[in-house]
N, C-alpha and C positions, 0 to 999 in steps of 0.2 A: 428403308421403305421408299424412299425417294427415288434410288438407282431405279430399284422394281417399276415404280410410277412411272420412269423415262422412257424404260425398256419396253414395257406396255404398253404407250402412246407412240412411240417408232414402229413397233408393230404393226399397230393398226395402218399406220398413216404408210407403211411397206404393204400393206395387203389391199389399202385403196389403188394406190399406183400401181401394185400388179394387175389389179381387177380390171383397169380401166383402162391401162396399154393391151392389156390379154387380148380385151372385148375388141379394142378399136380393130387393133389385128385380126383376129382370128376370125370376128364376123363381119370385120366392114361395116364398123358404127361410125355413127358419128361421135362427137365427144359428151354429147350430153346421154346420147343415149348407152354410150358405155359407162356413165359412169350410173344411170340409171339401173344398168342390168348389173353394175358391182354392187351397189346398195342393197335391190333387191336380193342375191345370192347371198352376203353375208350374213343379213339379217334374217334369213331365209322364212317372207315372207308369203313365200310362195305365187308371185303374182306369175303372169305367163309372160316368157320370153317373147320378144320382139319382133322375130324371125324365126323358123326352123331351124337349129343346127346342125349341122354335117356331123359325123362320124367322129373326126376328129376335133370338133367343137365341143362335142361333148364331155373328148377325155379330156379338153382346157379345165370344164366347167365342172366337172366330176373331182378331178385333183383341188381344183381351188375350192369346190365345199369343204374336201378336207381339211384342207392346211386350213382353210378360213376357220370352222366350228372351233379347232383346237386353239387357235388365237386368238381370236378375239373373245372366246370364254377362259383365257389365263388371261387375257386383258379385262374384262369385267370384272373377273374376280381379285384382280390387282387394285383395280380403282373404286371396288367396292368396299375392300379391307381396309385401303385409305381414306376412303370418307368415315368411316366408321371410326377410326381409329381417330381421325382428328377429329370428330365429333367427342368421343371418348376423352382424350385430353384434356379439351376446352373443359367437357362438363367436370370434369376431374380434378381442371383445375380451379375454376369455382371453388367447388365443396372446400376444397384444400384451402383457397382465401377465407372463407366462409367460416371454416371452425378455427382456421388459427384468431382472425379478428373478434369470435365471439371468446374465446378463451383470454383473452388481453385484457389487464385489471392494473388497475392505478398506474397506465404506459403513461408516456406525452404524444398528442396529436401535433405536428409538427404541418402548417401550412403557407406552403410556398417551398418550391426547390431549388431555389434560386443561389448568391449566393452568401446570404446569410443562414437560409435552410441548411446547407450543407456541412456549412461553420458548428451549427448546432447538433446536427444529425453526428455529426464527427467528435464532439464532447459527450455524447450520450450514448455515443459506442463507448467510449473508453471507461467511462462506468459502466459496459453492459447494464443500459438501462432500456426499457422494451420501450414502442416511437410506431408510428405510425404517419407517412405522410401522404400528403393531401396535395394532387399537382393536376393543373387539367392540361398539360402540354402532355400527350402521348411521346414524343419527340423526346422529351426531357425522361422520360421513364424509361424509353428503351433502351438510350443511352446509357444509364446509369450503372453501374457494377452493383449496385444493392441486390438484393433478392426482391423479386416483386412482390412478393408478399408483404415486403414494407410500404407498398403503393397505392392507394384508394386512385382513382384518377376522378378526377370531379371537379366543381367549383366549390371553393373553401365554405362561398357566401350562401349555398345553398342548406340548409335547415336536414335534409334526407342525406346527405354526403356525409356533416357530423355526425349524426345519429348514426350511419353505417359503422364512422370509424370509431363508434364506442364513445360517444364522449358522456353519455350516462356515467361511465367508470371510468373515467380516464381522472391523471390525477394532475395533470395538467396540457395548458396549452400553446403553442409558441406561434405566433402569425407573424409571416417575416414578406407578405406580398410585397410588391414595388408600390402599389399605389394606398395613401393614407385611407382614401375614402372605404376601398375593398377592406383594408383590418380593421376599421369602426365597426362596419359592417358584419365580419368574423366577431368582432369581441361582442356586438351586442348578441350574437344568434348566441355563442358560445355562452354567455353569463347566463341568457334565460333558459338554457337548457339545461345548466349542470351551475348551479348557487356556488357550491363550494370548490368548483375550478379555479387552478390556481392559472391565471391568463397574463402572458409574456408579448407584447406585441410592439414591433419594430413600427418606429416612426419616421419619414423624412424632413419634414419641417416641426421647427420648436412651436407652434400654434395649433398643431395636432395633438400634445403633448397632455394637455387641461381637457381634451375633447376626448381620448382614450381612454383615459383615467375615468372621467367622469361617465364612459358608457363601459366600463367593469376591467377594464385591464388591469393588474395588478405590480406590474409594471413596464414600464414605455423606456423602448431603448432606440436613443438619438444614434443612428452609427455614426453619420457625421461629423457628428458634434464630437465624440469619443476621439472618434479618428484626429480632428485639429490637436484636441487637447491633449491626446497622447505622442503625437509628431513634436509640440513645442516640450512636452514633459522632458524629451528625449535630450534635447539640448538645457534644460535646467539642473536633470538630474539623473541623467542617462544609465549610472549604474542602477540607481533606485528603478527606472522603471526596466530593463534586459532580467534585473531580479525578477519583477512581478510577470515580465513576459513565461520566464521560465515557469511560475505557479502558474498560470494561464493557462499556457499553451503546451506545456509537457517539456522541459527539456531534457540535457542529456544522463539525469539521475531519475526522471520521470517524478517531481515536483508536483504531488496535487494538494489540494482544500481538501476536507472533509466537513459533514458538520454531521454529530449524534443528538439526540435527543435525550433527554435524561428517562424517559420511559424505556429505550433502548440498552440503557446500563442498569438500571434497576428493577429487579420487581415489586421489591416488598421493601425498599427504605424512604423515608420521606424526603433525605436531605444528607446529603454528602458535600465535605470541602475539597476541593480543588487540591489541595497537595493529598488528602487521604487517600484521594482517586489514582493518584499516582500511576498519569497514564504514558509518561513519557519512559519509566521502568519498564511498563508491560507491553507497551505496543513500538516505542520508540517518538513518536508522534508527539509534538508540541503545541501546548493549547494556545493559542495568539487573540483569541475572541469569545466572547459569552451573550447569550441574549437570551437576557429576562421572559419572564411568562408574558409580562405587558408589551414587547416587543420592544424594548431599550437595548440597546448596545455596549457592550462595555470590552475596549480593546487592549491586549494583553491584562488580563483580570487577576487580583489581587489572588493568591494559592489560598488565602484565609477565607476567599469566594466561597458561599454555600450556592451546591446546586441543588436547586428545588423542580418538583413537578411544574412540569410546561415550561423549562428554561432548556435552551440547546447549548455546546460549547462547539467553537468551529478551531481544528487543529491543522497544521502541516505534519506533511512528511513526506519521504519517497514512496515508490510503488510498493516496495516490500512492506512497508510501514505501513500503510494503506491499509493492505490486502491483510495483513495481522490485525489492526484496528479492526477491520470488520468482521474476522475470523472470532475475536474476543468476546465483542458486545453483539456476534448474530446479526449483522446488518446484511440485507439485502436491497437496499436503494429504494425500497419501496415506498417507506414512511418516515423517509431524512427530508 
């Protein structure tokens, strides 16, 4: 469509220069007034020539109606198809943002693309988990390989931006801005609009830390701070943390966490132990953590462990192990 577009504006702008060297020639114009007498003929508004023309001025002006009618109407009708069409698009692709994002139910709203955004955007692919993010740099969105569809463009802090990105249903949120004051700001719009949002927001200084918390974040992540203590970790006990890099961050067995919920293994029993569940036999996957209905923690837990409603177990294993674990107990990310 584009070529077409070119070729149709060369036309034209071939059929002005013809019009206007023709006139100057053939009648002895000046320059304005030939380019007045090419305007006039193409558009053929029928106003009255300038001069008489001779015999042979006419056969100029008679060929160049032709050629001009047939030109510049495949040139309208070129630049007409193309506004249409990219009208069409645009509205097209609206609609398209428009029912994927009302379609989106317990995703995470993900604000700031920065680079902790992407850190996260990038673990929430790898559980195909649905994400929506939130960036008002157009710049940063064009660039980006995602599909736009994953893009609200807006300011995080504004009240009608969340609501666009679903946060009625969303089932949680991650605010990873540069600046402390903008994610207080997200976490308060985000807690009053949606109670049971679960809110993730990245902090720079540790005196932001009691001020997120206390306007609803659910938890406040220091990169910083992480980042020191994971640097000196390396030299204390370097195997210990290259191990937990590899659960982290995927290494070359593809090493993840999981965690199930005991409603997601059962339907109808009240209370199962830890070796009966016998999930290392079925899935491959080893239980390393439990947490209680009251949210207590208990790490590598007793196999004589009873699991009750509203207690989670969190296991390893590689991908394959993984991707069976959730094959077994029906997990789709949505309610872990």
């Amino acid at each position: 469509m584009h070529n077409k577009l070119k070729i149709a504006l060369v036309l034209l702008l071939f059929m002005l220069s013809v019009g206007v060297i023709g006139f100057k020639i053939m009648m002895d114009l000046s320059w304005i007034d030939a380019l007045y007498m090419t305007v006039i003929t193409i558009t053929t508004v029928g106003y009255r020539e300038l001069q008489e023309p001779s015999p042979s001025d006419k056969l100029f002006i008679t060929g160049f109606i032709l050629f001009s009618v047939i030109s510049v109407g495949y040139a309208l009708a070129v630049i007409t198809e193309y506004l249409l069409s990219t009208n069409s698009l645009e509205e097209l692709g609206k609609k398209r943002k428009n029912k994927h994002l009302n379609s989106m139910k317990n995703h995470i709203i993900i604000c700031g693309y920065g680079r902790n955004g992407k850190q996260a955007v990038q673990k929430l692919q790898d559980y195909n988990r649905e994400f929506i993010i939130i960036e008002k740099d157009q710049q940063v969105i064009d660039d980006c390989s995602l599909d736009k569809l994953n893009f609200i463009r807006g300011n995080a802090n504004d009240d009608e931006v969340l609501t666009k990105a679903g946060i009625d249903r969303a089932s949680a949120l991650i605010t990873a801005l540069p600046e402390d004051a903008d994610n207080l700001f997200v976490v308060l719009s985000a807690r009053q609009l949606n109670e049971d949002l679960k809110i993730i927001s990245r902090g720079s200084e540790e005196k932001s830390y009691k001020k997120l918390k206390f306007a609803g974040a659910n938890n406040v992540i220091l990169p910083d701070a992480i980042g020191g203590q994971h640097m000196a970790s390396l030299i204390v006990s370097p195997d210990l943390i290259e191990f937990w890099d590899r659960l982290s961050y995927g290494g070359s067995d593809g090493v993840n966490l999981e965690q199930v919920s005991f409603e997601q293994m059962f339907d109808d029993i009240t209370e199962c132990s830890i070796v009966k569940l016998n999930l290392r036999k079925q899935t491959g996957c080893t239980i390393i953590g439990y947490k209680s209905p009251q949210g207590d923690y208990i790490v590598n837990p007793d196999p004589k462990l009873q699991l009750v409603p509203g207690s989670k177990i969190i296991v390893v294993g590689n991908t394959e192990q993984i991707l069976r674990l959730q094959k077994v107990y029906r997990i789709n990310n949505d309610t872990t």
